[in-house]
Biopython code that builds the backbone (N, CA, C, O; Angstrom):
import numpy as np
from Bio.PDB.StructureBuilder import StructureBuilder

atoms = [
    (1, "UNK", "N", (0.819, -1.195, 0.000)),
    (1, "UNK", "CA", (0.000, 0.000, 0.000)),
    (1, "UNK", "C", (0.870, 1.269, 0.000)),
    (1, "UNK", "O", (0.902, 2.044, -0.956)),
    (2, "UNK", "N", (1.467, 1.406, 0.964)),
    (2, "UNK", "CA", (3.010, 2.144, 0.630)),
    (2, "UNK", "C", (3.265, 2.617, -0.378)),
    (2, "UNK", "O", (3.139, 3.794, -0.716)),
    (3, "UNK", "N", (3.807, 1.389, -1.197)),
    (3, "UNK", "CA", (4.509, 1.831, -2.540)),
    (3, "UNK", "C", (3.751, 2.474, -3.755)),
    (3, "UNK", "O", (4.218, 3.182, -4.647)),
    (4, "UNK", "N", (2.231, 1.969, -3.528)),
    (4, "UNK", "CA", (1.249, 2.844, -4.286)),
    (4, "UNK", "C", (1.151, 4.378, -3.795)),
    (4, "UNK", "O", (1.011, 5.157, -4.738)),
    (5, "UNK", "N", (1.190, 4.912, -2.659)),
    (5, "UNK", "CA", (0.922, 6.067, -2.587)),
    (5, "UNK", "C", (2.041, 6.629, -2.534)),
    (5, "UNK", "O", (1.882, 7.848, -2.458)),
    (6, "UNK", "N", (3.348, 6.264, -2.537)),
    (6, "UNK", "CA", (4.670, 6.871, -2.904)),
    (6, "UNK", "C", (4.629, 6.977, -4.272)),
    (6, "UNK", "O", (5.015, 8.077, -4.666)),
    (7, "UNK", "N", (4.227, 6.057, -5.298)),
    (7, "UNK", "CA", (3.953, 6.394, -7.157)),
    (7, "UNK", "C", (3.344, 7.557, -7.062)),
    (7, "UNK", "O", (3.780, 8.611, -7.524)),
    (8, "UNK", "N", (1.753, 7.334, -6.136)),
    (8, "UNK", "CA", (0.919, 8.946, -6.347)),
    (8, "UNK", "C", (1.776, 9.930, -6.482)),
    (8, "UNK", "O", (2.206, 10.423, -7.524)),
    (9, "UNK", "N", (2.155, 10.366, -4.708)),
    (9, "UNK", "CA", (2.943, 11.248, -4.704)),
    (9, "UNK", "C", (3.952, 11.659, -5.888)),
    (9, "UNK", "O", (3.981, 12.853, -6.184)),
    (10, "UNK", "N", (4.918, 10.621, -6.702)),
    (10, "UNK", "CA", (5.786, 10.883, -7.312)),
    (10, "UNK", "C", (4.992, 11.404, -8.524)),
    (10, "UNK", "O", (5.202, 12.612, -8.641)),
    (11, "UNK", "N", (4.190, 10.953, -9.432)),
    (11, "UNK", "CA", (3.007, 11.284, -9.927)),
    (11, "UNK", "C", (2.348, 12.798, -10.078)),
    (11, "UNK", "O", (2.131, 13.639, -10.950)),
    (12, "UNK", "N", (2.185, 12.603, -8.739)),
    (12, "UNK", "CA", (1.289, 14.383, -8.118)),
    (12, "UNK", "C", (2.465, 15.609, -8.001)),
    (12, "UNK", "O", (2.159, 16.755, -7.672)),
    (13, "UNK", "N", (3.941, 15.167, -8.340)),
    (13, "UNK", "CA", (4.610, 16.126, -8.223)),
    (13, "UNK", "C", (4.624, 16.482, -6.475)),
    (13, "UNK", "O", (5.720, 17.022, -6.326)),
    (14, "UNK", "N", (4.100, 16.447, -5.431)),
    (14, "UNK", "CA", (4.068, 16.946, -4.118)),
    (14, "UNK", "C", (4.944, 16.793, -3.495)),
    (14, "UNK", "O", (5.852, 15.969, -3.613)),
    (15, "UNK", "N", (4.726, 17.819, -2.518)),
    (15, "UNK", "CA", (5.656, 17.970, -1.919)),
    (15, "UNK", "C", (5.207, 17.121, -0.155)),
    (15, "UNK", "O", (4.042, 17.251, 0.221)),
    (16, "UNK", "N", (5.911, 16.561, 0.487)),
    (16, "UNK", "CA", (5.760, 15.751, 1.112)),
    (16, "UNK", "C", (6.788, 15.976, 2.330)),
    (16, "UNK", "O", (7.696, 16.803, 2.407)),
    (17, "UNK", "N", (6.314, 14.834, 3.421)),
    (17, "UNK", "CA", (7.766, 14.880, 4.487)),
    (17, "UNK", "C", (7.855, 13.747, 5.085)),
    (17, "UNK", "O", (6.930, 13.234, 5.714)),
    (18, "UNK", "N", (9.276, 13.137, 4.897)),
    (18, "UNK", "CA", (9.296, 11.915, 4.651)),
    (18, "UNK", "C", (10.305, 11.650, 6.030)),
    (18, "UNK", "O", (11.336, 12.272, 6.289)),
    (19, "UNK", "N", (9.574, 10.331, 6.973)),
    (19, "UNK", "CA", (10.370, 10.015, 8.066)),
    (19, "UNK", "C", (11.506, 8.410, 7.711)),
    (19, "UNK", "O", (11.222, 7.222, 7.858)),
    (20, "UNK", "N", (12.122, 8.723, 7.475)),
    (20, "UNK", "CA", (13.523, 7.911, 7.329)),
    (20, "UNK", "C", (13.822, 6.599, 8.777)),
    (20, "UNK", "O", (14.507, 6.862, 9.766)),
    (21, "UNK", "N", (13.162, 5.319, 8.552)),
    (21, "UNK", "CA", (13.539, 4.724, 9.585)),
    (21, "UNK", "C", (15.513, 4.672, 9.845)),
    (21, "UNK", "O", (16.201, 5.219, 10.706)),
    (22, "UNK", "N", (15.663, 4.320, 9.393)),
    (22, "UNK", "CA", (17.281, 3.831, 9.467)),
    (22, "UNK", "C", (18.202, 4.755, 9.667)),
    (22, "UNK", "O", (19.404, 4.650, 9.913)),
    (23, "UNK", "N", (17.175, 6.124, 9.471)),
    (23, "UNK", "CA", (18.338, 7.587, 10.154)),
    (23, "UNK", "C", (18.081, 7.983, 11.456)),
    (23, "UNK", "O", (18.823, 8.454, 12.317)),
    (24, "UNK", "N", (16.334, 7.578, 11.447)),
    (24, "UNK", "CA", (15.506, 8.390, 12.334)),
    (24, "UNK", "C", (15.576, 10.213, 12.383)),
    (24, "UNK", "O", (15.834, 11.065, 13.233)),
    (25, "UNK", "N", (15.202, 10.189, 11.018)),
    (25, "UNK", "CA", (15.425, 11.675, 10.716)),
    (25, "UNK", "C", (14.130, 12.112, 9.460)),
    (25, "UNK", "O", (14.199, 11.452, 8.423)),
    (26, "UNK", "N", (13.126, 13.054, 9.534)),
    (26, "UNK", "CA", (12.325, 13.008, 9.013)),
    (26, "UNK", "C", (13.207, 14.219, 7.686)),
    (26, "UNK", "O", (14.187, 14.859, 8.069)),
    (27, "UNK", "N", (12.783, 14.348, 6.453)),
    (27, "UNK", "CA", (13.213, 15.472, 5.543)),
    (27, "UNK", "C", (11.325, 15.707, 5.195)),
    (27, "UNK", "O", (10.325, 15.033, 4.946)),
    (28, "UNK", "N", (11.806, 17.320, 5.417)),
    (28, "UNK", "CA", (10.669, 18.328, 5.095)),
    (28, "UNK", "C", (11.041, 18.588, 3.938)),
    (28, "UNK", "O", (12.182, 18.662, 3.483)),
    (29, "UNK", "N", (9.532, 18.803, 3.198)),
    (29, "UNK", "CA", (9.101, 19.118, 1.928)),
    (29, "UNK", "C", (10.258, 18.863, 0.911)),
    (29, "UNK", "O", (11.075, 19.579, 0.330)),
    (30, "UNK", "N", (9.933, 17.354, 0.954)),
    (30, "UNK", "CA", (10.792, 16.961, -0.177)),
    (30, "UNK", "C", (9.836, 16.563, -1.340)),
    (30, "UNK", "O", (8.639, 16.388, -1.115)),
    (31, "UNK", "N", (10.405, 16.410, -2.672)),
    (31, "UNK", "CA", (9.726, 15.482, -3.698)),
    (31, "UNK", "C", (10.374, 14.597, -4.287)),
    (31, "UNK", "O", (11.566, 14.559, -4.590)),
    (32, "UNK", "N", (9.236, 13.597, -4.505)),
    (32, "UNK", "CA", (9.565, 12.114, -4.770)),
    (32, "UNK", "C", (9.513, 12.365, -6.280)),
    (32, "UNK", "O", (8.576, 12.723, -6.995)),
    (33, "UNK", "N", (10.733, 12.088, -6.547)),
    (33, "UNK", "CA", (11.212, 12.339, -8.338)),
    (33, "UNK", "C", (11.293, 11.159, -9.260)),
    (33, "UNK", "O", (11.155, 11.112, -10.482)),
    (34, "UNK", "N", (11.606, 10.003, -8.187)),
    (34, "UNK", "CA", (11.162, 8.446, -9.309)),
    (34, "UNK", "C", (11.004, 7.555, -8.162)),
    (34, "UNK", "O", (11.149, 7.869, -6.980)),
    (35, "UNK", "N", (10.593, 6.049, -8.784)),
    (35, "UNK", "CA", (10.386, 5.211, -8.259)),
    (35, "UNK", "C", (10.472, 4.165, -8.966)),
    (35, "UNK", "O", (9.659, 3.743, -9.788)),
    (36, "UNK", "N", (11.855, 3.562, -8.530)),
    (36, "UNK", "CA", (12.047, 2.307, -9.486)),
    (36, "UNK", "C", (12.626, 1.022, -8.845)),
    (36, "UNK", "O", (13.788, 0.847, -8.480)),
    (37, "UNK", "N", (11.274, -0.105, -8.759)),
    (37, "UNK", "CA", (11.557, -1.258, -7.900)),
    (37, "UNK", "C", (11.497, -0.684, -6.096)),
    (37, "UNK", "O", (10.465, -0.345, -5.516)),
    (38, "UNK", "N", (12.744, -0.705, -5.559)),
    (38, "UNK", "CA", (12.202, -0.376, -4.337)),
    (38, "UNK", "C", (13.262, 0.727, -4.239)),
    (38, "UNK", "O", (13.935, 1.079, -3.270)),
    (39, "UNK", "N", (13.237, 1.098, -5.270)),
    (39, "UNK", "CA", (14.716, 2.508, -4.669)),
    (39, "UNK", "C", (13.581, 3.527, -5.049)),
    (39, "UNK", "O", (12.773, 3.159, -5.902)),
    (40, "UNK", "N", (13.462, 4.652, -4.547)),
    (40, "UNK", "CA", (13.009, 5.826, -4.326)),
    (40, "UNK", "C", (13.872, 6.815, -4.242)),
    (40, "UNK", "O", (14.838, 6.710, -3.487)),
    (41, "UNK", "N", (13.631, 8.150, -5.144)),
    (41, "UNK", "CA", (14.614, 8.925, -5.481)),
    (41, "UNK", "C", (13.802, 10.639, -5.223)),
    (41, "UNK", "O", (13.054, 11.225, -6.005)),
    (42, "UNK", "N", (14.315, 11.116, -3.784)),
    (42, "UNK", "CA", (13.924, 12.348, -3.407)),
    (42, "UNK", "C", (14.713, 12.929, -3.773)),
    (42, "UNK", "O", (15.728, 12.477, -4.304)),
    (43, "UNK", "N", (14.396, 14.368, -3.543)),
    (43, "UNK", "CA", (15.104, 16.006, -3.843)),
    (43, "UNK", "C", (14.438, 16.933, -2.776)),
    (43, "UNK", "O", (13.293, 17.355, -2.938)),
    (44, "UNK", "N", (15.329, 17.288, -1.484)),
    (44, "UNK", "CA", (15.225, 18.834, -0.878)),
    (44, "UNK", "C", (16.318, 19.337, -0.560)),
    (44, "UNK", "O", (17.454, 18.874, -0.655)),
    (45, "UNK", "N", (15.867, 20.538, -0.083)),
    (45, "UNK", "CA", (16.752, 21.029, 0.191)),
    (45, "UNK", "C", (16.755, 21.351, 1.708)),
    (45, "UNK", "O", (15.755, 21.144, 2.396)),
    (46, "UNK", "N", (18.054, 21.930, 2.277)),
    (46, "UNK", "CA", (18.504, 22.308, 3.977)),
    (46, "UNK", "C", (19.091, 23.648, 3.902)),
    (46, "UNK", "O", (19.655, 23.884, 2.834)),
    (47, "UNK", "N", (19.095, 24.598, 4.792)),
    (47, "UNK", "CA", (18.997, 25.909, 5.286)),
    (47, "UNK", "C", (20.042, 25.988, 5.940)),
    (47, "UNK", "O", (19.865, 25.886, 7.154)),
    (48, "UNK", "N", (20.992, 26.121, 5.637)),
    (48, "UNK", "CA", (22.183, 26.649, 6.911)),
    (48, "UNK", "C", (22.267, 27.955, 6.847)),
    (48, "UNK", "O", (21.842, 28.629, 5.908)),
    (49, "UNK", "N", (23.121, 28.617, 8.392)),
    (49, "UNK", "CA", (23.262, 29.815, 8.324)),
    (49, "UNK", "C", (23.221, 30.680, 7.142)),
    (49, "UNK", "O", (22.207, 31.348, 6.943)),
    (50, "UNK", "N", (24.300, 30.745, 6.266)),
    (50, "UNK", "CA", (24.471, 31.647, 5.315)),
    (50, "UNK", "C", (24.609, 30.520, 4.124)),
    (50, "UNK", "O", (25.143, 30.975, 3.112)),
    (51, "UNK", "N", (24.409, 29.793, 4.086)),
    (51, "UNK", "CA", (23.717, 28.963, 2.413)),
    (51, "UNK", "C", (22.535, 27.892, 2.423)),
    (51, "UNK", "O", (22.157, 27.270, 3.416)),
    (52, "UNK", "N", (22.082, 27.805, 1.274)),
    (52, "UNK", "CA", (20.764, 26.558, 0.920)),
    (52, "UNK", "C", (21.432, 25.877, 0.201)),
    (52, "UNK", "O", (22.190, 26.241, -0.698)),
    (53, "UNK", "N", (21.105, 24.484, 0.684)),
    (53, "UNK", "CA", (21.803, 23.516, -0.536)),
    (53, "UNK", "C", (20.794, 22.280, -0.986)),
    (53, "UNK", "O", (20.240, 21.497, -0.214)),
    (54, "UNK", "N", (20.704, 22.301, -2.326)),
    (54, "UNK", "CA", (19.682, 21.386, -2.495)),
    (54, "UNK", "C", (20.763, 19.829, -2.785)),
    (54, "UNK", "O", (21.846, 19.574, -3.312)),
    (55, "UNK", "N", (19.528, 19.001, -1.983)),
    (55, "UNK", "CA", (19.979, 16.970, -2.503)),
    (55, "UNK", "C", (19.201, 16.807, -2.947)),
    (55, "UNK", "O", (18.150, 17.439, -2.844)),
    (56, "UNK", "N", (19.497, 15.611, -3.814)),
    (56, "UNK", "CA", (19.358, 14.283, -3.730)),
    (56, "UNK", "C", (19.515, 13.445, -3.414)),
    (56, "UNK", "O", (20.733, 13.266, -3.399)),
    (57, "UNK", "N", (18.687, 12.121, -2.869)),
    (57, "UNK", "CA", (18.894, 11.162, -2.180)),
    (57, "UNK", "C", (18.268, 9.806, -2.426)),
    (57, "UNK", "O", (17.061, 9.591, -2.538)),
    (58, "UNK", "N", (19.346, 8.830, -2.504)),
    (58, "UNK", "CA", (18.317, 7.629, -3.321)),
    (58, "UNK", "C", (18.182, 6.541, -1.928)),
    (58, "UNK", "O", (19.121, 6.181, -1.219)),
    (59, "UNK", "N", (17.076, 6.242, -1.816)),
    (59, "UNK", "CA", (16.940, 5.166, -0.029)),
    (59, "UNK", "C", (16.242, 4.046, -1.133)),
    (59, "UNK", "O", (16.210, 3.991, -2.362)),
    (60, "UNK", "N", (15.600, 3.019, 0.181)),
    (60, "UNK", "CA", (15.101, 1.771, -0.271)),
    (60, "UNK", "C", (14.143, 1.970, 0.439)),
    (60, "UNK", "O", (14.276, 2.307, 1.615)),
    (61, "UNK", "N", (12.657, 1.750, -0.303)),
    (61, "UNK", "CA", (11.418, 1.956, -0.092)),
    (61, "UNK", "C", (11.311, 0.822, 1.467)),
    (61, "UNK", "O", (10.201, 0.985, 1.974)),
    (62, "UNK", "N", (11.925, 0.082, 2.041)),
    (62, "UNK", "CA", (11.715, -0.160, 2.840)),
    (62, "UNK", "C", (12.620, 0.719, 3.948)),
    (62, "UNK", "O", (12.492, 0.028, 4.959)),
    (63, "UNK", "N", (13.274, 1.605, 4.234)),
    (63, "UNK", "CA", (13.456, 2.455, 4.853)),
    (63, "UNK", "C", (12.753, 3.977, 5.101)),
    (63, "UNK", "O", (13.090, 4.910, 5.830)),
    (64, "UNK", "N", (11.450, 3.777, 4.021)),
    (64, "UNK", "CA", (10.886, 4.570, 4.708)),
    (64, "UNK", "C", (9.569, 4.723, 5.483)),
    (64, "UNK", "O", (8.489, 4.396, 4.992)),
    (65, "UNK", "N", (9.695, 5.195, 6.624)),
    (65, "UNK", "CA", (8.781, 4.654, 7.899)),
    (65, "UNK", "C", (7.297, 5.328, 7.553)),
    (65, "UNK", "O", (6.208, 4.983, 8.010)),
    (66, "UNK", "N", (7.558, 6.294, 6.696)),
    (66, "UNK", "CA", (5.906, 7.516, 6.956)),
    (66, "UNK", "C", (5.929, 8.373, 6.063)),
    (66, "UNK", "O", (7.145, 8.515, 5.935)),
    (67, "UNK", "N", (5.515, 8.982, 5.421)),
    (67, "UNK", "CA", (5.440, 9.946, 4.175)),
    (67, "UNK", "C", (4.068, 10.929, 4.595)),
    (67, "UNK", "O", (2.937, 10.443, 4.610)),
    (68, "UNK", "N", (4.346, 12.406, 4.936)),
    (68, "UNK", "CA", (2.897, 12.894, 5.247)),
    (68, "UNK", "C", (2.830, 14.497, 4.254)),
    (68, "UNK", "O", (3.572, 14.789, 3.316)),
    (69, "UNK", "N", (2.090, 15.044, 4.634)),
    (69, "UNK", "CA", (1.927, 16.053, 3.523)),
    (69, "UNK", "C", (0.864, 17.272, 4.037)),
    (69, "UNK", "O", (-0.186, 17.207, 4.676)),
    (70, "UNK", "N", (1.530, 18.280, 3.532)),
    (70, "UNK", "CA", (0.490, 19.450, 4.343)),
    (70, "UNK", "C", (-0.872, 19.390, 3.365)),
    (70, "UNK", "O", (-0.774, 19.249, 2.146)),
    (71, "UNK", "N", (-2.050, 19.506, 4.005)),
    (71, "UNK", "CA", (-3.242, 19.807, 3.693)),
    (71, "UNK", "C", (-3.569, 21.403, 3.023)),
    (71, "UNK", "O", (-4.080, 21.780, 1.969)),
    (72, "UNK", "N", (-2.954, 22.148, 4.299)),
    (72, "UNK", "CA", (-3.419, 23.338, 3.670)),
    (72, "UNK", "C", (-2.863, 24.254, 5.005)),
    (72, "UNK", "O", (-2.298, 23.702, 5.949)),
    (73, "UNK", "N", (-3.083, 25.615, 4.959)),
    (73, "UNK", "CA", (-2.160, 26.170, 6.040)),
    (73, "UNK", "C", (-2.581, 27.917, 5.865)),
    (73, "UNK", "O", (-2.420, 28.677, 4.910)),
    (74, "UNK", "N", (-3.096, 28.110, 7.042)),
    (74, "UNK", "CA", (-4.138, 29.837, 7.539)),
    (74, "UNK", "C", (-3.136, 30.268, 8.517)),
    (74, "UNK", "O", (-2.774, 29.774, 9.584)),
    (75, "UNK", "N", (-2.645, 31.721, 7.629)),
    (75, "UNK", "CA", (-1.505, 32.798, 8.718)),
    (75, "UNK", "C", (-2.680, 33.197, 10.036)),
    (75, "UNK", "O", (-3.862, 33.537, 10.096)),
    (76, "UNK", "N", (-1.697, 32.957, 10.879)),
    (76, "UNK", "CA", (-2.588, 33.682, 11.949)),
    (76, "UNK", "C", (-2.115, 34.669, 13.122)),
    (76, "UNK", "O", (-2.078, 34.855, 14.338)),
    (77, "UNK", "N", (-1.737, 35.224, 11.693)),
    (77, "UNK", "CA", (-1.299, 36.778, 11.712)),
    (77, "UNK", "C", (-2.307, 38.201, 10.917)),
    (77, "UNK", "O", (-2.460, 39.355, 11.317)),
    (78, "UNK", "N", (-2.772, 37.604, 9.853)),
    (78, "UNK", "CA", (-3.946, 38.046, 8.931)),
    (78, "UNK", "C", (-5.315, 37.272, 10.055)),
    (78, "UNK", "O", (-5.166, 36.054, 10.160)),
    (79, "UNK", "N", (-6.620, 37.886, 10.890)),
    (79, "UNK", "CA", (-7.244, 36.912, 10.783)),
    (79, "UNK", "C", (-8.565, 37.056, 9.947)),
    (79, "UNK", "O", (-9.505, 36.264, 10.004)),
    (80, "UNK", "N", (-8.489, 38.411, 8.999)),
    (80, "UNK", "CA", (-9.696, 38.806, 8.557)),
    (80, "UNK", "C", (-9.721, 37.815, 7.048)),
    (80, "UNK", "O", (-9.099, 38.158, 6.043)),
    (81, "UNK", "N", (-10.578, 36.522, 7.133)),
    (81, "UNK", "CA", (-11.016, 35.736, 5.682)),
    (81, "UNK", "C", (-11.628, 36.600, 4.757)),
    (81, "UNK", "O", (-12.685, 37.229, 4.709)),
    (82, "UNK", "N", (-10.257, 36.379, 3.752)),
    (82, "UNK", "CA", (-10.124, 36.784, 2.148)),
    (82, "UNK", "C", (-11.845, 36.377, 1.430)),
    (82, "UNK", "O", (-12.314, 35.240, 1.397)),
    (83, "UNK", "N", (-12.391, 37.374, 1.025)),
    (83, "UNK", "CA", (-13.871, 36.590, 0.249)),
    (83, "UNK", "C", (-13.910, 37.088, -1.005)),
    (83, "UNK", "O", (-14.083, 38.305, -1.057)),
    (84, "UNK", "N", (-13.801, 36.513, -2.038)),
    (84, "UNK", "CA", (-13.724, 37.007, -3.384)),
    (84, "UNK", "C", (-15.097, 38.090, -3.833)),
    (84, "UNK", "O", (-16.093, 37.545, -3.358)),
    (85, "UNK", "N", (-15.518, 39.392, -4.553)),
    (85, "UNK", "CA", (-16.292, 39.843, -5.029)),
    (85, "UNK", "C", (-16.973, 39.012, -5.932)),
    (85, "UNK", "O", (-18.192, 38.887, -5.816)),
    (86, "UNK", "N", (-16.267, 38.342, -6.943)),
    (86, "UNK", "CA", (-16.729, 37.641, -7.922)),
    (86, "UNK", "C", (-17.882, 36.448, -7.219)),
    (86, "UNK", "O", (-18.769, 36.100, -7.999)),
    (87, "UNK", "N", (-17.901, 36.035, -6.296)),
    (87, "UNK", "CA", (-18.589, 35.086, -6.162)),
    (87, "UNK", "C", (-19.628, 34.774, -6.829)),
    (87, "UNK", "O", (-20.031, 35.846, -7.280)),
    (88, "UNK", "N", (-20.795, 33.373, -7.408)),
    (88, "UNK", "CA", (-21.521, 33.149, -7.982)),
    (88, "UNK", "C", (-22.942, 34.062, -7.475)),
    (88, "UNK", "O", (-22.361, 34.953, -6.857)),
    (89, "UNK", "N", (-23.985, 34.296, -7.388)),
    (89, "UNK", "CA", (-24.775, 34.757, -7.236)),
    (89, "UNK", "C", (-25.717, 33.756, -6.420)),
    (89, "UNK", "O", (-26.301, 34.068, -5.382)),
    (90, "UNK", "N", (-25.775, 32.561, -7.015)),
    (90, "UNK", "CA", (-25.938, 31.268, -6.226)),
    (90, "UNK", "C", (-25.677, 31.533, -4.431)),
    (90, "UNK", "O", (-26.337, 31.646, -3.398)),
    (91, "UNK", "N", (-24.390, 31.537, -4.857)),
    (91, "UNK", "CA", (-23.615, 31.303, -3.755)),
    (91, "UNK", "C", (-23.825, 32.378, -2.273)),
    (91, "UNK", "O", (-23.832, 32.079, -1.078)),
    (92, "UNK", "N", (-23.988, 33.767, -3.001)),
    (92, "UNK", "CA", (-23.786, 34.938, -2.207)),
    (92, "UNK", "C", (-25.005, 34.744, -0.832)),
    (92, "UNK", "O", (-26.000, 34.020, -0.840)),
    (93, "UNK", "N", (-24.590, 35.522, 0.120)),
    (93, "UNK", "CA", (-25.653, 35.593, 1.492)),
    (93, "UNK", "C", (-26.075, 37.353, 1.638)),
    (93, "UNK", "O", (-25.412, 38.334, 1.974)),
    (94, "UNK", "N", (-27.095, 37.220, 1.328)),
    (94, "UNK", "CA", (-27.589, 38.696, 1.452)),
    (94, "UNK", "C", (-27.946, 38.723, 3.202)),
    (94, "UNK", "O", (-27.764, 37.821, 4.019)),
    (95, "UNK", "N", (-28.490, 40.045, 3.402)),
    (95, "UNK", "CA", (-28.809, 40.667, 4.765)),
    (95, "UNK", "C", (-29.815, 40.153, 5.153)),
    (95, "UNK", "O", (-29.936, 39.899, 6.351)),
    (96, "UNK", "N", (-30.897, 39.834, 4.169)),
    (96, "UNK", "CA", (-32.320, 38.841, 4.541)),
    (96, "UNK", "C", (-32.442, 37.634, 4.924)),
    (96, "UNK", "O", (-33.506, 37.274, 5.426)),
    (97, "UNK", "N", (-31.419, 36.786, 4.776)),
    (97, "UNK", "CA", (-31.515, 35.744, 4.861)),
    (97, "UNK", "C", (-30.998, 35.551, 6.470)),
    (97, "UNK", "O", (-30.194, 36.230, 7.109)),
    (98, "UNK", "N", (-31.748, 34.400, 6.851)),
    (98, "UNK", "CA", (-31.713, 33.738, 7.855)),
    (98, "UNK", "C", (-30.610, 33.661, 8.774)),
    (98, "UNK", "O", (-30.832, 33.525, 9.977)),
    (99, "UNK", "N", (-29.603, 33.725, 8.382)),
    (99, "UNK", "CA", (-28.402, 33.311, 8.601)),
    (99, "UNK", "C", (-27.659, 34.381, 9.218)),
    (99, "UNK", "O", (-26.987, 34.217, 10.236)),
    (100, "UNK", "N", (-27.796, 35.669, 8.498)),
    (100, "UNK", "CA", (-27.504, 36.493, 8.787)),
    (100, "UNK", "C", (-27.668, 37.414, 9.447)),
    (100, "UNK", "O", (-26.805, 38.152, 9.924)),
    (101, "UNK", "N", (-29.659, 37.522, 9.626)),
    (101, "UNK", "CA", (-29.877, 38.600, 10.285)),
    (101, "UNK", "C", (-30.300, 38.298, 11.643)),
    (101, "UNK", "O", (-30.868, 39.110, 12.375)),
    (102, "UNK", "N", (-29.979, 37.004, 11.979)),
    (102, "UNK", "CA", (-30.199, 36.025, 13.386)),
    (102, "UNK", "C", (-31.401, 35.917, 13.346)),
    (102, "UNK", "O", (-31.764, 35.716, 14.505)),
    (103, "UNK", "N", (-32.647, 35.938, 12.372)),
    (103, "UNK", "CA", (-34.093, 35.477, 12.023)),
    (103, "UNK", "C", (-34.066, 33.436, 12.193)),
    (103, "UNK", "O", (-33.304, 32.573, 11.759)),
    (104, "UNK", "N", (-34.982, 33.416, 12.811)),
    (104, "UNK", "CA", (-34.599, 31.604, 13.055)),
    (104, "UNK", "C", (-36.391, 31.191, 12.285)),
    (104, "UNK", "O", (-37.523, 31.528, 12.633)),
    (105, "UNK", "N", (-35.908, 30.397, 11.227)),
    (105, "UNK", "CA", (-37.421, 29.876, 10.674)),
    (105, "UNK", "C", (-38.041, 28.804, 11.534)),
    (105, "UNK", "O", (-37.452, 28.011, 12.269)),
    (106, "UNK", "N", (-38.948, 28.887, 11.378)),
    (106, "UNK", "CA", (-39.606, 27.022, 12.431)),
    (106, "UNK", "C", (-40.155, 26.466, 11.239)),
    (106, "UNK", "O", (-40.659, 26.783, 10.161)),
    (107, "UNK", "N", (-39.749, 25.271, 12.091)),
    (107, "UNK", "CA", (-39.949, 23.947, 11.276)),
    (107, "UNK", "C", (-41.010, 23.115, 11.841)),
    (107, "UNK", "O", (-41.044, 22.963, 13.062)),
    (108, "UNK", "N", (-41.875, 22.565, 11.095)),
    (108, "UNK", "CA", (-43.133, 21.632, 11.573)),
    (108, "UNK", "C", (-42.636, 20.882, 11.552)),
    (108, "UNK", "O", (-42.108, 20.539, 10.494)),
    (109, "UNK", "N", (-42.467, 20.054, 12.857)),
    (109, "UNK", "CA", (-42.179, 18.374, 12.793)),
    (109, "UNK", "C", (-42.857, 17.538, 11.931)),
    (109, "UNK", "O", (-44.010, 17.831, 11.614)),
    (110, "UNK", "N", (-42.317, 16.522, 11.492)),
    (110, "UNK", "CA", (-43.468, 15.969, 10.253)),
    (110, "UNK", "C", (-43.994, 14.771, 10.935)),
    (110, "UNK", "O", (-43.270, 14.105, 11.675)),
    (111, "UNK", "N", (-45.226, 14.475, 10.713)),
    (111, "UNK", "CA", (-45.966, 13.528, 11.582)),
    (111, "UNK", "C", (-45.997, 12.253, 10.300)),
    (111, "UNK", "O", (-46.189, 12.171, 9.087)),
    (112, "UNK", "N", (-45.651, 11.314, 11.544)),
    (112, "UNK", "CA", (-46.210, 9.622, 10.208)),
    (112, "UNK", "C", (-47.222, 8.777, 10.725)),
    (112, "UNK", "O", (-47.509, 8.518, 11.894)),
    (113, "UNK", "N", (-47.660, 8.434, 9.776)),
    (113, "UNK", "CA", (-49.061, 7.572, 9.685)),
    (113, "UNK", "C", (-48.994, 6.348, 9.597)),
    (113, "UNK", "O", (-50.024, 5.677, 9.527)),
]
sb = StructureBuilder()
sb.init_structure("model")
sb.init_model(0)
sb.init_chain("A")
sb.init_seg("    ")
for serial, (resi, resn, name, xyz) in enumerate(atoms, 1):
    if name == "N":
        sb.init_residue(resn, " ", resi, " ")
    sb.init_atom(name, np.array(xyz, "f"), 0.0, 1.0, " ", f" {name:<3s}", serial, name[0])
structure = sb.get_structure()
């Protein structure tokens, strides 16, 4: 199952973070660039003081323990949510509606026979 969602990934181009049993060392946001048999072939890079240096690194799909991946990610430094003008018309919430103007509709319980 593994090795199928390591193809995805390699596949999906993503960027990923991969925990290394045999180093015990995880690499952030790397990408999985091939996959052939059980060798697996990443690329990131590391941050030192005053340089970045990008690798490569070829392991054996059984050395690696976990592969995870960011979802998605809200500064929370900004906290006012971005809302596009364009929105569908569908979509939009005017001042009348329910929702908004704290108006609560009632609902008839429905009776069965």
């Amino acid at each position: 199952m593994l090795h199928r969602k390591i193809y995805q990934f390699c596949t999906d181009g993503q960027e990923v973070c991969i925990f290394l049993r045999d180093q015990q060392r995880w690499l952030d946001k790397a990408r999985i660039v091939s996959l052939e048999g059980d060798l697996v072939t990443i690329r990131y890079e590391t941050e030192e003081e005053d340089e970045i240096s990008s690798w490569e690194e070829m392991v054996r799909l059984e050395s690696i323990g976990a592969v995870s991946r960011q979802l998605s990610s809200v500064s929370r430094l900004n906290s006012e949510v971005l809302v596009s003008d364009d929105c569908p018309e569908s979509e939009q919430i005017y001042a009348h509606s329910p929702e908004v103007s704290g108006e609560e509709e009632e609902i008839e319980p429905e009776s069965f026979s």
